[in-house]
C-alpha positions as CSV (number, residue, x, y, z in Angstrom):
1,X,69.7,27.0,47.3
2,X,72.7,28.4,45.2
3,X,74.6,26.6,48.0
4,X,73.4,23.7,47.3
5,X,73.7,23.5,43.2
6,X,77.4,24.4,43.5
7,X,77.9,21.8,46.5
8,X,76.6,19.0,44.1
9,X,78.4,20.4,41.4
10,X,81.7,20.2,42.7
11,X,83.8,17.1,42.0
12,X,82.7,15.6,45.8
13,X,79.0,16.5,45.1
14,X,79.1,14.5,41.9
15,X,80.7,11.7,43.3
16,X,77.8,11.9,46.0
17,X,74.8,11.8,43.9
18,X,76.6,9.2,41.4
19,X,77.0,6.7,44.8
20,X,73.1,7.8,45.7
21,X,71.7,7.3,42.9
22,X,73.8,4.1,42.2
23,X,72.6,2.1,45.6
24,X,69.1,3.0,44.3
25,X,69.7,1.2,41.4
26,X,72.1,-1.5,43.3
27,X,68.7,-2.1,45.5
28,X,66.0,-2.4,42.5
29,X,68.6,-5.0,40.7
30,X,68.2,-6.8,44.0
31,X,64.7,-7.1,43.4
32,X,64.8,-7.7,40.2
33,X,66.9,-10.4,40.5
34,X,64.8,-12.3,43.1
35,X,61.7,-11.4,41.0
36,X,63.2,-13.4,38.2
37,X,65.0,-16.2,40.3
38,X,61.0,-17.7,40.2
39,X,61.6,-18.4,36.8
40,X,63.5,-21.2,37.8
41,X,61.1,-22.9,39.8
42,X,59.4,-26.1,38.5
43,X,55.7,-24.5,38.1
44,X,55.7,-23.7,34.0
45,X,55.5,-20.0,35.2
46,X,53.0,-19.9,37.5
47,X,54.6,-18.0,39.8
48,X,56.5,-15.6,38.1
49,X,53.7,-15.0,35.6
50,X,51.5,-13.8,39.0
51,X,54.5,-12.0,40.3
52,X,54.8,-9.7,37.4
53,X,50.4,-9.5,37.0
54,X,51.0,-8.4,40.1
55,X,53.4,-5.5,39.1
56,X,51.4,-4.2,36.1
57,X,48.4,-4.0,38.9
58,X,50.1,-1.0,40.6
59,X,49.7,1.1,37.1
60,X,50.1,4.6,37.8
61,X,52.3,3.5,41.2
62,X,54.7,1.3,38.7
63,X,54.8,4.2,36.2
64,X,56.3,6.4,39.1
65,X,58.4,4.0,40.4
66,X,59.3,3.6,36.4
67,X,60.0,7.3,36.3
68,X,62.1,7.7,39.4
69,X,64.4,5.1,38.1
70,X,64.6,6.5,34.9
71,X,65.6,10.2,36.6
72,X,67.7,8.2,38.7
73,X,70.3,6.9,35.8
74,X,69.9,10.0,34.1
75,X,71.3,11.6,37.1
76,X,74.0,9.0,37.3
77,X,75.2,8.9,34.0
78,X,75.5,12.2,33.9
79,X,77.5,13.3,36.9
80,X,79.7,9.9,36.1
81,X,80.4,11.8,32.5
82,X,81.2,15.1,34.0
83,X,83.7,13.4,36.5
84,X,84.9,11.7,33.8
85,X,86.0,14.7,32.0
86,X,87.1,16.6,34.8
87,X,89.5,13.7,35.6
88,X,90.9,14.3,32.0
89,X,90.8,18.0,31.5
90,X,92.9,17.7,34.8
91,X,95.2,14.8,34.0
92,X,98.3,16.7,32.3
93,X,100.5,13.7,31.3
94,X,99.3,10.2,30.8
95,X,100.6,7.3,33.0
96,X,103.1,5.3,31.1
97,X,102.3,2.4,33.4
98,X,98.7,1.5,35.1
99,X,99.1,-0.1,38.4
100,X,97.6,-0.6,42.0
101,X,98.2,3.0,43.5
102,X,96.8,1.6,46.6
103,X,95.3,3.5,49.8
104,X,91.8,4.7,48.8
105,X,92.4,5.2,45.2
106,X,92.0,1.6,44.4
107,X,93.0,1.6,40.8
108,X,92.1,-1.6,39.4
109,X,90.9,-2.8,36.3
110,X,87.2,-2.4,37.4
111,X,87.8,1.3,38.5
112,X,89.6,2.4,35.1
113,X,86.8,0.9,33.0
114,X,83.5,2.2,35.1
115,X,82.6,4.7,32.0
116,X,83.2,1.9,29.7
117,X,81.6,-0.7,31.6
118,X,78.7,1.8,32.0
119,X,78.4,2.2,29.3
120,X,77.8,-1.2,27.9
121,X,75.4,-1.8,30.6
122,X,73.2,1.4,29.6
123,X,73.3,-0.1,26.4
124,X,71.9,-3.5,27.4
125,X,69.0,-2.0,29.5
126,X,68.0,-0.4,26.7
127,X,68.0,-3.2,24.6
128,X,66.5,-5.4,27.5
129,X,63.5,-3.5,28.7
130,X,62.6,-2.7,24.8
131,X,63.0,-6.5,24.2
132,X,60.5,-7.8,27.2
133,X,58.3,-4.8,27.5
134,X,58.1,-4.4,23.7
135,X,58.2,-8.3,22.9
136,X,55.6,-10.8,22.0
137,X,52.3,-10.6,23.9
138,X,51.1,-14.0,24.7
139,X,48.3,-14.9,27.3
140,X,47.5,-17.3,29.9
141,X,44.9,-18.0,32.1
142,X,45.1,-18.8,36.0
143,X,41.9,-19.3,38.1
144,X,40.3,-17.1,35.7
145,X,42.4,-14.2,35.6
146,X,43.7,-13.3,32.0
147,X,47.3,-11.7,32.5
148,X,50.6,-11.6,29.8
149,X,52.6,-15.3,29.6
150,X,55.7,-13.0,30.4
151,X,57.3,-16.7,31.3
152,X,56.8,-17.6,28.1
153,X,58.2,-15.1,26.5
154,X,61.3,-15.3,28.7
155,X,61.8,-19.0,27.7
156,X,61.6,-17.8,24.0
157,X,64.2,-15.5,24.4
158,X,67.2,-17.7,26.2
159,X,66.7,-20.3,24.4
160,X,68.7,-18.5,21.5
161,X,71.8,-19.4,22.2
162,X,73.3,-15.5,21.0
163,X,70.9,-14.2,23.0
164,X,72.1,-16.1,25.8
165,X,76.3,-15.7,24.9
166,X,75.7,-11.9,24.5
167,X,73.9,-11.9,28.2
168,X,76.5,-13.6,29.7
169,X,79.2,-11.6,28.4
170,X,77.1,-8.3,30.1
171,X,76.7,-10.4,33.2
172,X,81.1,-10.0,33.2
173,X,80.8,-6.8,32.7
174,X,78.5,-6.3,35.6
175,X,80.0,-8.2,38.0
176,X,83.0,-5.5,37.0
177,X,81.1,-2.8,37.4
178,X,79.8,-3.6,40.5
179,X,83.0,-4.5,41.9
180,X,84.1,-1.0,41.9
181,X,81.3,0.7,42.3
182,X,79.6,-0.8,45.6
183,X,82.9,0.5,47.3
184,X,83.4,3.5,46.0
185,X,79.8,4.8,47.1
186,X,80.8,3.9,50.0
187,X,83.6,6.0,50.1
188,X,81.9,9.0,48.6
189,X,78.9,8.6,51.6
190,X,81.7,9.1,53.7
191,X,81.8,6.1,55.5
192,X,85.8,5.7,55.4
193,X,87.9,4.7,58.0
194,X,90.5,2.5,58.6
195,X,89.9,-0.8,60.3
196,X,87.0,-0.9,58.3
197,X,87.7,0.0,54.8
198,X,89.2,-2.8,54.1
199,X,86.3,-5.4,54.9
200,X,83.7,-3.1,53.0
201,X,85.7,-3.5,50.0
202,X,85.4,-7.7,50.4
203,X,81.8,-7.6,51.2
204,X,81.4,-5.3,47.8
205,X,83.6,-7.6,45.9
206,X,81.4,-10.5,47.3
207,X,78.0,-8.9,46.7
208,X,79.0,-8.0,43.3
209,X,80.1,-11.4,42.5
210,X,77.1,-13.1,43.6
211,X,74.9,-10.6,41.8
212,X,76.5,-11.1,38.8
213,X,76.4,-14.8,39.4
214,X,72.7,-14.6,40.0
215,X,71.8,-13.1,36.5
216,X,74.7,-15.2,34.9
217,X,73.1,-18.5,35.9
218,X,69.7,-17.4,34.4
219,X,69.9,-17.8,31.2
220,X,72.1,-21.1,31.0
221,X,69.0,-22.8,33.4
222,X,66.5,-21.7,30.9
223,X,68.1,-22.6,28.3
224,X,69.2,-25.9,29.7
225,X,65.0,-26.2,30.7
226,X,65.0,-25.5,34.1
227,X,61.6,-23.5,35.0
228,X,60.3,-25.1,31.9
């Protein structure tokens, strides 16, 4: 057991359970994002009003799953500080230029902001889930079931077009975040190699895009009244 703590408290070990923990949270923003998608569909909320009835259903199952994810980015955020530090603590002179350094480093843009970008994105979570979960209750009725007019409330919401700028601009900083991070989990899971390296870090750059791109059209639909 003693083993194990210092193996996941080394640098590598970090790095391990931040690229875990982050595909767990890469695959329930997949989800998410096809959950919400039904907004967009031409039924006044029908569907995704029943899609998220459907979620609260599981109580005690959802609460878990709530839980879990909630360990999850805890564990994330934290080993992503500590790395973060150690890269300091170890760094003796600053760079007087930032560039490429190519091979498996990767420095770009997206890889030198990941704690700021993070950051921002911890930030809006917050703010999101406190906004929906904590937002206006309204009701609806369908074939006599009485469940939360979470559509509704949606609607509400990006049609304020702040509301709407300030999502987009975290929807950038997604896509950013994403575009690093996909790949390097990767690399820390240890799936590195040559010939293949180099197509893994496309496919992460296109998944990210299009993830980002998912969310980002979102609120601009709503607010333009598609899904209305």
């Amino acid at each position: 057991m003693q083993g194990l703590i210092s193996a996941f408290g080394s640098t590598t070990g970090r790095k391990y359970l931040m690229a875990v923990t982050g595909l767990a949270w890469f695959g329930f923003l997949v989800g998410h994002l096809l959950g919400n998608l039904q907004l967009l569909l031409p039924d006044g909320g029908h569907a995704f009003n029943a899609y998220a009835h459907k979620l609260a259903e599981l109580g005690p199952v959802l609460y878990a799953i709530e839980i879990v994810l909630v360990v999850l980015l805890l564990v994330h955020i934290y080993n992503a500080a500590r790395v973060n530090i150690a890269k300091k603590l170890a760094r003796t002179t600053r760079y007087a230029v930032t560039a490429n350094a190519g091979g498996v480093s990767r420095k770009t843009l997206s890889s030198l902001s990941m704690i700021y970008t993070g950051g921002v994105l911890f930030l809006f979570l917050a703010f999101h889930l406190w906004s929906v979960k904590y937002g206006t209750v309204y009701e609806i009725t369908y074939d006599g079931v009485v469940m939360r007019d979470l559509h509704r409330l949606m609607v509400e919401q990006y049609s304020n077009l702040a509301y709407v700028a300030g999502y987009e601009v975290v929807m950038v900083v997604l896509g950013f975040h994403l575009r690093h991070a996909l790949w390097s989990a990767v690399q820390s899971l240890g799936f590195n190699h040559p010939k293949w390296t180099p197509m893994v870090e496309k496919v992460g750059y296109a998944v990210a895009v299009l993830m980002a791109l998912g969310f980002f059209v979102l609120p601009i639909a709503i607010y333009l009244g598609v899904g209305r």
